[in-house]
N, CA, C and O atoms as a GROMACS GRO file, in nm:
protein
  468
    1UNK      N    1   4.053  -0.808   3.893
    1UNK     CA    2   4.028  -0.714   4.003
    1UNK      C    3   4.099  -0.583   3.978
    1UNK      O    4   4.217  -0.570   3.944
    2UNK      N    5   4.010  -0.485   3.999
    2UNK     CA    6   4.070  -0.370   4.000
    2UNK      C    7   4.088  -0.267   4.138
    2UNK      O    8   3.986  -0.248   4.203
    3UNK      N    9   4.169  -0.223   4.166
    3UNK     CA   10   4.172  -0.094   4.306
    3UNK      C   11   4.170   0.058   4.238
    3UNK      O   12   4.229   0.093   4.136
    4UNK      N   13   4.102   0.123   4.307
    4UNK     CA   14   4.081   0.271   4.252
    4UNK      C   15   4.123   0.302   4.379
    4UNK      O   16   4.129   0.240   4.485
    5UNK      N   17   4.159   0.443   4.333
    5UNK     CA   18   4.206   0.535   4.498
    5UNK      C   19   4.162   0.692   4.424
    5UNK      O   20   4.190   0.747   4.318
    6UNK      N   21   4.103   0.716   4.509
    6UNK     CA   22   4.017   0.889   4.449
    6UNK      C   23   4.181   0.969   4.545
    6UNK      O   24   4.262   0.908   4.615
    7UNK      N   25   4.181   1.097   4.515
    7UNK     CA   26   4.221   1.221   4.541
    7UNK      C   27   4.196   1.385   4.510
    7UNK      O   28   4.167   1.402   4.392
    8UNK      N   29   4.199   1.459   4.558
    8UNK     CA   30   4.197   1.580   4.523
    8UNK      C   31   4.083   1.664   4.557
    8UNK      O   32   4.060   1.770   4.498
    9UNK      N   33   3.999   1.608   4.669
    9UNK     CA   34   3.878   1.686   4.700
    9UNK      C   35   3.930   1.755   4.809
    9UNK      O   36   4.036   1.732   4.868
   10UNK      N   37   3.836   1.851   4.834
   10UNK     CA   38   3.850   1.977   4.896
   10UNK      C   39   3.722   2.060   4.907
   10UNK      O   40   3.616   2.045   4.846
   11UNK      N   41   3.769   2.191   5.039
   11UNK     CA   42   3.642   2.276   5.037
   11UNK      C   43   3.717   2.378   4.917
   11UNK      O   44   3.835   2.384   4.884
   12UNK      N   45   3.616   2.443   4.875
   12UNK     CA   46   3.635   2.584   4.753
   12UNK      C   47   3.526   2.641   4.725
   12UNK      O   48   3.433   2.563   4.702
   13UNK      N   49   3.495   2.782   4.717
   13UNK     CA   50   3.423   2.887   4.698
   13UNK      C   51   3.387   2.799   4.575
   13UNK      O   52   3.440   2.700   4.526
   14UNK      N   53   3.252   2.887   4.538
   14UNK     CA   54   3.157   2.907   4.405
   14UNK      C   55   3.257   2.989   4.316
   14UNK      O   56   3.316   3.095   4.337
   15UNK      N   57   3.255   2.929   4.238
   15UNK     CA   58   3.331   2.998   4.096
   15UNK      C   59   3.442   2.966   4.103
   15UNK      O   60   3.508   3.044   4.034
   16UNK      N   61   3.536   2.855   4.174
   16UNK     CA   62   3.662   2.821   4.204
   16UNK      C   63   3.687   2.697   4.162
   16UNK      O   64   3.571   2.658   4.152
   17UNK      N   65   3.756   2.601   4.128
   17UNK     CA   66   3.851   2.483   4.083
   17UNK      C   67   3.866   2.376   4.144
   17UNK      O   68   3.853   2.386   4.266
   18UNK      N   69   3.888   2.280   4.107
   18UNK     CA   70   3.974   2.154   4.164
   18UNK      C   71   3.970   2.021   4.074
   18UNK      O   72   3.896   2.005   3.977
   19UNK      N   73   4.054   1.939   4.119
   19UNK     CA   74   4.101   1.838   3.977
   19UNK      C   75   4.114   1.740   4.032
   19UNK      O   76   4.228   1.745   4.079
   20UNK      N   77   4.066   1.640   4.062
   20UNK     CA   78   4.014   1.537   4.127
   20UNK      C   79   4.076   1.443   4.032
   20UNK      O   80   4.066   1.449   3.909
   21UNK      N   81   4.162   1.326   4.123
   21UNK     CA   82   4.259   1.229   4.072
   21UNK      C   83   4.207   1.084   4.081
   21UNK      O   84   4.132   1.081   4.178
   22UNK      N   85   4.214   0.969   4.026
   22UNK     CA   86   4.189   0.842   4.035
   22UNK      C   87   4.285   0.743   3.966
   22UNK      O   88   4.296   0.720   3.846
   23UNK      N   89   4.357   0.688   4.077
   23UNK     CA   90   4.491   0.615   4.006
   23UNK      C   91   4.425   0.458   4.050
   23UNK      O   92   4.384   0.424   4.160
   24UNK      N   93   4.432   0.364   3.904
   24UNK     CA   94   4.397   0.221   3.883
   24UNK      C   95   4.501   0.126   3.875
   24UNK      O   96   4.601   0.130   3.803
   25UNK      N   97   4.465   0.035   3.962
   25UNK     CA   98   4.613  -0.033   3.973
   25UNK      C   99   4.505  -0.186   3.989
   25UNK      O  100   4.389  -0.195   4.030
   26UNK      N  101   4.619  -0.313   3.930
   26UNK     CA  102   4.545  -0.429   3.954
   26UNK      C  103   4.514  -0.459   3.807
   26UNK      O  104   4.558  -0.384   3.720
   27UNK      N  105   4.444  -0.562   3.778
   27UNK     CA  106   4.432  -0.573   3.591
   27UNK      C  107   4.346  -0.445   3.533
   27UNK      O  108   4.230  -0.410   3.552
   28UNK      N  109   4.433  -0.399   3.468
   28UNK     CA  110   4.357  -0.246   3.421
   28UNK      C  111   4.369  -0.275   3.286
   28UNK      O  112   4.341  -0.183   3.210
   29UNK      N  113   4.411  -0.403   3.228
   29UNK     CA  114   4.358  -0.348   3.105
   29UNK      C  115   4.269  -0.400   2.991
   29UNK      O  116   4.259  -0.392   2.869
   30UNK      N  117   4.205  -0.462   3.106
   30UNK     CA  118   4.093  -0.479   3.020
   30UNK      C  119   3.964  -0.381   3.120
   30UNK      O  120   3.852  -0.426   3.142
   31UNK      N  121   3.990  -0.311   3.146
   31UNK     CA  122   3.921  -0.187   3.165
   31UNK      C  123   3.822  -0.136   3.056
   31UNK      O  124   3.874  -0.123   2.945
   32UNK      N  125   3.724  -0.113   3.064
   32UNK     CA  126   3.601  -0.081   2.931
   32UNK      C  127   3.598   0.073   2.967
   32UNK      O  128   3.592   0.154   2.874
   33UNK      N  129   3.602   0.104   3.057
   33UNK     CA  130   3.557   0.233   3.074
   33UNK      C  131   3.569   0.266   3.228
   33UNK      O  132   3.580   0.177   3.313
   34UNK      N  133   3.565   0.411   3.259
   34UNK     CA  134   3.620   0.440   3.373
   34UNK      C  135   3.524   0.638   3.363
   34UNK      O  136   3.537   0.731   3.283
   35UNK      N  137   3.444   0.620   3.479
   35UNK     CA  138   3.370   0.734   3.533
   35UNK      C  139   3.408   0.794   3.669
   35UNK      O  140   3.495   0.753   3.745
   36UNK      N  141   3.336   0.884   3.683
   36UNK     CA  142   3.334   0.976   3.806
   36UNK      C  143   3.151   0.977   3.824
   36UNK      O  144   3.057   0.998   3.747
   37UNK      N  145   3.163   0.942   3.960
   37UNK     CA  146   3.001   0.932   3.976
   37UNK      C  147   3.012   1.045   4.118
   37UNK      O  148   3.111   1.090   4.175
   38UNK      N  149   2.846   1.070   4.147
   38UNK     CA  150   2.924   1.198   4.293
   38UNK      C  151   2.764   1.164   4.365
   38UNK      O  152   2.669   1.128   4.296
   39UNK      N  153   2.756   1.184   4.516
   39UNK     CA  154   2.628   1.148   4.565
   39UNK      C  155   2.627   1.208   4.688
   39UNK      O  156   2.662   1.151   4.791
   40UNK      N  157   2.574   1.360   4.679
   40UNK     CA  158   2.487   1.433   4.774
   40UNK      C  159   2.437   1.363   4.886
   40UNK      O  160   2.406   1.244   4.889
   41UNK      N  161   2.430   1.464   4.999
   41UNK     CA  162   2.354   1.431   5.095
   41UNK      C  163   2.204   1.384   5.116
   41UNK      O  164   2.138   1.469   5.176
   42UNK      N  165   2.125   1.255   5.078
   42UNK     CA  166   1.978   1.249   5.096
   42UNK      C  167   1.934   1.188   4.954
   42UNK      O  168   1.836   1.118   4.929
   43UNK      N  169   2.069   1.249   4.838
   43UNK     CA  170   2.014   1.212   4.704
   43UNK      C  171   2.133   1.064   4.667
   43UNK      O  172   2.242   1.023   4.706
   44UNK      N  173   2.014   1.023   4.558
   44UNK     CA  174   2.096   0.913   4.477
   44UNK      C  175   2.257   0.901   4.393
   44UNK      O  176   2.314   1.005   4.359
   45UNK      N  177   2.314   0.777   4.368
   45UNK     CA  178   2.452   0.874   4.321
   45UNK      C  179   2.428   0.884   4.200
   45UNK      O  180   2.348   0.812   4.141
   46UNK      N  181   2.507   0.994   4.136
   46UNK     CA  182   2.438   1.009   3.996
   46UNK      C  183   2.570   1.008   3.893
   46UNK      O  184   2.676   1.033   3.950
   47UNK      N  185   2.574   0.988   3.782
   47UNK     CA  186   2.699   0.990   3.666
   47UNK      C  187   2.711   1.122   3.676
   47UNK      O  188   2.613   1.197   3.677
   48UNK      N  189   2.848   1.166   3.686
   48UNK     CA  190   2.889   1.270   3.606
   48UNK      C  191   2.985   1.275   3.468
   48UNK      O  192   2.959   1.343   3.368
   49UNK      N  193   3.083   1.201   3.483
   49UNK     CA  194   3.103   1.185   3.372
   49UNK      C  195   3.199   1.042   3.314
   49UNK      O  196   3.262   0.969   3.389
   50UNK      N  197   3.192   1.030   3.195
   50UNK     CA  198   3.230   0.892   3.153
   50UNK      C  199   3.412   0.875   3.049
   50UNK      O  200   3.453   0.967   2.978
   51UNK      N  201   3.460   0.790   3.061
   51UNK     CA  202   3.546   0.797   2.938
   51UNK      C  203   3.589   0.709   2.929
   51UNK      O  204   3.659   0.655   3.015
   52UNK      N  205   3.543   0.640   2.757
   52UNK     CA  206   3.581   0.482   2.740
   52UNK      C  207   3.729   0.416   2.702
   52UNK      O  208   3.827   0.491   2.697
   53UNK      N  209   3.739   0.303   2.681
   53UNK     CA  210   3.930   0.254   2.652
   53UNK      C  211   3.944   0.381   2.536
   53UNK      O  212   4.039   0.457   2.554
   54UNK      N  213   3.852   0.410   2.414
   54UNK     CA  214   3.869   0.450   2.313
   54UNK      C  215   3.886   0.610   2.361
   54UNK      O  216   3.902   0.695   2.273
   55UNK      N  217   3.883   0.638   2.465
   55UNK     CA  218   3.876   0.805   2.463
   55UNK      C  219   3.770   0.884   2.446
   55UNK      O  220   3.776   1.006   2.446
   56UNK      N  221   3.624   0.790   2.427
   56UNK     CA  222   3.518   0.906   2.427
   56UNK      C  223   3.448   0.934   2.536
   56UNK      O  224   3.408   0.852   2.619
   57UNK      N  225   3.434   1.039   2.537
   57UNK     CA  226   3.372   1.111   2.664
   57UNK      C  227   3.235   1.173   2.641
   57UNK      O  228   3.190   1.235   2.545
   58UNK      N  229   3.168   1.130   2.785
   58UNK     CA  230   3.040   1.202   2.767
   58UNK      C  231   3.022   1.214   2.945
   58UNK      O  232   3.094   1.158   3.027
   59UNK      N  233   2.905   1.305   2.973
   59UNK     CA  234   2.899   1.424   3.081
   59UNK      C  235   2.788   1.454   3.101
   59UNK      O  236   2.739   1.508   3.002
   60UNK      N  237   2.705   1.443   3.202
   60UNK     CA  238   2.595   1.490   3.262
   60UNK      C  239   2.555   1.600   3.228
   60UNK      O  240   2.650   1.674   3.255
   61UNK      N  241   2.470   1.666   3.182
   61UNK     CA  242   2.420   1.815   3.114
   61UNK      C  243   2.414   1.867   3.268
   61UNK      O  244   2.511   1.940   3.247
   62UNK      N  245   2.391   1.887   3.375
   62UNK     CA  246   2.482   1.959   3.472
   62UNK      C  247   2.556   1.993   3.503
   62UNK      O  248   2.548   2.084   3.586
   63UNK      N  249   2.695   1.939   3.455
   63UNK     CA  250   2.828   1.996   3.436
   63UNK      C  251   2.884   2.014   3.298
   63UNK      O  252   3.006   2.022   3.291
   64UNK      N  253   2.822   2.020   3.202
   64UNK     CA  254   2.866   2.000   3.029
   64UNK      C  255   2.950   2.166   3.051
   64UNK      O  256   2.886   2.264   3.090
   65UNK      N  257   3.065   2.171   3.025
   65UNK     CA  258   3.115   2.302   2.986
   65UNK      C  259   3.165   2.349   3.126
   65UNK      O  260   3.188   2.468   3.148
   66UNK      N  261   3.179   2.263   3.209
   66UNK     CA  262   3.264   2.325   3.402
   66UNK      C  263   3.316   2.175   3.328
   66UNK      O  264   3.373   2.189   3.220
   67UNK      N  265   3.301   2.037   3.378
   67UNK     CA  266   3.424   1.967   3.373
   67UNK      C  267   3.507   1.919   3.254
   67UNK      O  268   3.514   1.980   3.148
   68UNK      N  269   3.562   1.819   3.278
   68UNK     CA  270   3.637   1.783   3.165
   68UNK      C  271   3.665   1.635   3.267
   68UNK      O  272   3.686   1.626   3.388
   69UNK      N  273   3.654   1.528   3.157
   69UNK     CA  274   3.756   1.393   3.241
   69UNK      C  275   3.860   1.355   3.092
   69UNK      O  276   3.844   1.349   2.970
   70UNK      N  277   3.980   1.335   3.201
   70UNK     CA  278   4.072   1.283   3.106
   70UNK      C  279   4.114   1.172   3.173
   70UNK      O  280   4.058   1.122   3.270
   71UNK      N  281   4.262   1.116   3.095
   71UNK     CA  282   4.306   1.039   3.154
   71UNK      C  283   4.490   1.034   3.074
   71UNK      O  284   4.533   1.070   2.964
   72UNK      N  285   4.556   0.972   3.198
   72UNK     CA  286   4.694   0.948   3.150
   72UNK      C  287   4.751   0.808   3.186
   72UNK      O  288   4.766   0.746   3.291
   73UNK      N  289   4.779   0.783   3.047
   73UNK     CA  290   4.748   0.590   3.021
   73UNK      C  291   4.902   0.564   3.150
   73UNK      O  292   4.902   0.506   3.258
   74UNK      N  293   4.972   0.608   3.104
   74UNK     CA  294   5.113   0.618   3.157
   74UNK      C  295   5.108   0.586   3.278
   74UNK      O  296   5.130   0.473   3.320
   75UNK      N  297   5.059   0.740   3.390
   75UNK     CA  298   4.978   0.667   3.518
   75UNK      C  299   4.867   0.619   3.554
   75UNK      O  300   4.807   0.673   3.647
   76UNK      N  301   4.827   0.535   3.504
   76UNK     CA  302   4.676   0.477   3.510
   76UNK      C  303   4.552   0.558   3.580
   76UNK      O  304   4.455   0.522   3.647
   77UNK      N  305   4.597   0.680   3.534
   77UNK     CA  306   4.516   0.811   3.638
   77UNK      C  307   4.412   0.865   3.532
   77UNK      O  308   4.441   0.904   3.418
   78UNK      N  309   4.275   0.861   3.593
   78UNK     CA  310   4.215   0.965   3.525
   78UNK      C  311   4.141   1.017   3.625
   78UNK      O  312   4.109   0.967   3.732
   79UNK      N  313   4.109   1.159   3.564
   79UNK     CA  314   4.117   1.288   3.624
   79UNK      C  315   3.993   1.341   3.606
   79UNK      O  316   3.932   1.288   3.513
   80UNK      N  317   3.916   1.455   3.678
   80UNK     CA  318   3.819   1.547   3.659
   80UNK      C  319   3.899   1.659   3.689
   80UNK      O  320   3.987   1.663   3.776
   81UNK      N  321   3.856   1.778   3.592
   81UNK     CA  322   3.871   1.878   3.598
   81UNK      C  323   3.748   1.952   3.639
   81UNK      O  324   3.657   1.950   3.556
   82UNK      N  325   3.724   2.029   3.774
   82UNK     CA  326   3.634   2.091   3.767
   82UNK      C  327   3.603   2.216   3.792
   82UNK      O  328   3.595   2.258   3.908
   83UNK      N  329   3.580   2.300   3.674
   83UNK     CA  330   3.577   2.445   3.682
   83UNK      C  331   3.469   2.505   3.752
   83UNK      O  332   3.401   2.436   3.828
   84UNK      N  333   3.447   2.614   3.737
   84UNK     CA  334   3.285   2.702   3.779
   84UNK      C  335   3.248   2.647   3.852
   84UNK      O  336   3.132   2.614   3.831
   85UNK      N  337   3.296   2.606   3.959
   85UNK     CA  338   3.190   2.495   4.104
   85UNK      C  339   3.081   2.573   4.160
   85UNK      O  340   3.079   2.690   4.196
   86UNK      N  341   2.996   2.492   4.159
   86UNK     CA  342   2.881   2.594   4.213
   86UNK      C  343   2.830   2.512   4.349
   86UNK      O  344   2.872   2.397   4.357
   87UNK      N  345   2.751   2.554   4.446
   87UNK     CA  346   2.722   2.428   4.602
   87UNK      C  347   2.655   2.349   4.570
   87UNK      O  348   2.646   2.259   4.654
   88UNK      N  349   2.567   2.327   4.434
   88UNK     CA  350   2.542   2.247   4.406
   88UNK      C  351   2.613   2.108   4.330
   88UNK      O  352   2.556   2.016   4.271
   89UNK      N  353   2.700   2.120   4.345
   89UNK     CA  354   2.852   2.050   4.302
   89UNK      C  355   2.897   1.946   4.410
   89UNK      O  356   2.942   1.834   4.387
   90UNK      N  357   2.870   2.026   4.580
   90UNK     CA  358   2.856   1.978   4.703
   90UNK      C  359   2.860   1.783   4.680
   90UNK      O  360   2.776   1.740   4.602
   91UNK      N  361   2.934   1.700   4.734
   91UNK     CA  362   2.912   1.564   4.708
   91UNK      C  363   3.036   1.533   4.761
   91UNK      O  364   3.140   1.599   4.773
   92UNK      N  365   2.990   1.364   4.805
   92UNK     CA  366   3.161   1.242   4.773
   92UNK      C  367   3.138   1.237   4.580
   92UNK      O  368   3.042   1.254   4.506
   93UNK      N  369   3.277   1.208   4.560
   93UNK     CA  370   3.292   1.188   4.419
   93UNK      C  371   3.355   1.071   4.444
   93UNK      O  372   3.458   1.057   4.511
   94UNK      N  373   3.278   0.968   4.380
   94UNK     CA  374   3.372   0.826   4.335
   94UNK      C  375   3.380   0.759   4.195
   94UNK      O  376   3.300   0.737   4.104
   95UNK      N  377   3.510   0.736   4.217
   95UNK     CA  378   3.544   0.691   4.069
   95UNK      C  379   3.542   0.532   4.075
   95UNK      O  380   3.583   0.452   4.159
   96UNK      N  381   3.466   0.518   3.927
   96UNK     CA  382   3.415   0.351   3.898
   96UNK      C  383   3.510   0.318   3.747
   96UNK      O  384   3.526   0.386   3.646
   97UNK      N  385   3.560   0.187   3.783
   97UNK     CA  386   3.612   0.143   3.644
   97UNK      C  387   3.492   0.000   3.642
   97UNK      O  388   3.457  -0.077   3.732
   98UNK      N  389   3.457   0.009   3.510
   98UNK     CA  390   3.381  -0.100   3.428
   98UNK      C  391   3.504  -0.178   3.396
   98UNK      O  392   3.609  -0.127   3.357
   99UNK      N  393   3.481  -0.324   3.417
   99UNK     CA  394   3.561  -0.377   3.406
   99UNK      C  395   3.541  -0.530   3.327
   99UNK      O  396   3.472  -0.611   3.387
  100UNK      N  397   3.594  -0.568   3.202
  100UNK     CA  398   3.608  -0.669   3.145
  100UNK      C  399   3.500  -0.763   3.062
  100UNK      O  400   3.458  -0.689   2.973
  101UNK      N  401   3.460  -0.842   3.055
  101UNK     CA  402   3.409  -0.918   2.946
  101UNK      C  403   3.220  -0.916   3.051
  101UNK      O  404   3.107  -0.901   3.003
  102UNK      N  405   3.257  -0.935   3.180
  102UNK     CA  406   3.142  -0.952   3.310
  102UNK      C  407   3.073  -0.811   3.303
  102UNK      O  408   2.953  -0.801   3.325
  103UNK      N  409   3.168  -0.676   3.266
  103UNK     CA  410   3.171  -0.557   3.311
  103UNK      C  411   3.071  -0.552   3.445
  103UNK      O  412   2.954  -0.527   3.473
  104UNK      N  413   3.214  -0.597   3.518
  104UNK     CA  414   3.197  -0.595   3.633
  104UNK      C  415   3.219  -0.419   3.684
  104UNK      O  416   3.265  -0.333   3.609
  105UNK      N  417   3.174  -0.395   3.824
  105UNK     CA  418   3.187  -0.210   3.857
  105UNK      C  419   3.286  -0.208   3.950
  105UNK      O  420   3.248  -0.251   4.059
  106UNK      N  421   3.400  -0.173   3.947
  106UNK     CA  422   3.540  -0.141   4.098
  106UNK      C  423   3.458   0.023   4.129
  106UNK      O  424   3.425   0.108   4.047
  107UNK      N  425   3.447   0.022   4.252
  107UNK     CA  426   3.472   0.140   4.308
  107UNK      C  427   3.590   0.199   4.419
  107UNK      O  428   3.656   0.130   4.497
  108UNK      N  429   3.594   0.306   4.404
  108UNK     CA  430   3.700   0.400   4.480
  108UNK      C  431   3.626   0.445   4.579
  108UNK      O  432   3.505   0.457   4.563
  109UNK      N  433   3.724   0.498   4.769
  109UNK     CA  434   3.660   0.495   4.856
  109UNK      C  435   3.587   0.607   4.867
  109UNK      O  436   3.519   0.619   4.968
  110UNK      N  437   3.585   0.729   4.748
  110UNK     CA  438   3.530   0.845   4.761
  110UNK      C  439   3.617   0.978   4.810
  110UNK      O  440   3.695   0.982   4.906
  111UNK      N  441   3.597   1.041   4.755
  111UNK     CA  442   3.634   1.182   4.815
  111UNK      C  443   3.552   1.320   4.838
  111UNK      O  444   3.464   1.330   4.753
  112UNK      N  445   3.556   1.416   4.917
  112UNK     CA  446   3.469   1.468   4.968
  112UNK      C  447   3.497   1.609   4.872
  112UNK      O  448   3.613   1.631   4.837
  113UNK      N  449   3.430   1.667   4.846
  113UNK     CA  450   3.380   1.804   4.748
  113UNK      C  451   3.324   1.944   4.840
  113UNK      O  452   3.244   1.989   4.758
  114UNK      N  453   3.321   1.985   4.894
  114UNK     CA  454   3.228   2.115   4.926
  114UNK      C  455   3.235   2.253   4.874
  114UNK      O  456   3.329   2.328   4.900
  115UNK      N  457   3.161   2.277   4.820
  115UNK     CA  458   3.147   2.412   4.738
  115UNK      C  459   3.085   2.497   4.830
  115UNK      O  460   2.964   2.487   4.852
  116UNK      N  461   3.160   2.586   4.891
  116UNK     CA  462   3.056   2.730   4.937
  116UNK      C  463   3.020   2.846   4.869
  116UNK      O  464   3.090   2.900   4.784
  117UNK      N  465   2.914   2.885   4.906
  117UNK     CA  466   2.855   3.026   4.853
  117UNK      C  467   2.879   3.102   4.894
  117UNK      O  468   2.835   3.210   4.855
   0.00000   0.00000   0.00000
């Protein structure tokens, strides 16, 4: 079993920042991989971005070049960085760890995003 806990959402202008936190606690290590997924008002939730035990990362061609996901093994935290926000950015963001041999999905309770124009 894994627990996720999202942080760091907020309202922020178009063309402005924020760095969105997800600390994993519970058996984390057999963790396969660990995303940020985000789901608009009316629409489906969709991947934004991914990063496996090994460190590779990959990213929705809607945000390729605004985010970045990392992570810090230390605090079982990984992170979105998200630059150039545009309202279409607008969403809850929840973070999913894939988890174990079942790859089973933990989700986090979400956090809220709003980008104004």
């Amino acid at each position: 079993q894994v627990q996720l806990v999202e942080s760091g959402g907020g309202l922020v202008q178009a063309g402005g920042s924020l760095r969105l936190s997800c600390v994993a606690s519970g058996s984390i290590s057999i963790i396969n991989a660990m995303a940020w997924y985000r789901q608009a008002p009316g629409k489906r939730r969709e991947l934004v971005a991914t990063i496996t035990s090994g460190a590779t990362t990959t990213y929705a061609d809607s945000v390729k070049g605004r985010f970045t996901i990392s992570r810090d093994a230390a605090k079982n935290t990984v992170y979105l960085q998200m630059n150039s926000l545009e309202p279409e950015d607008t969403a809850v963001y929840y973070c999913n760890a894939n988890w174990g041999h079942s790859r089973i999905n933990f989700w986090g309770q979400g956090t809220q995003v709003t980008v104004s124009s």
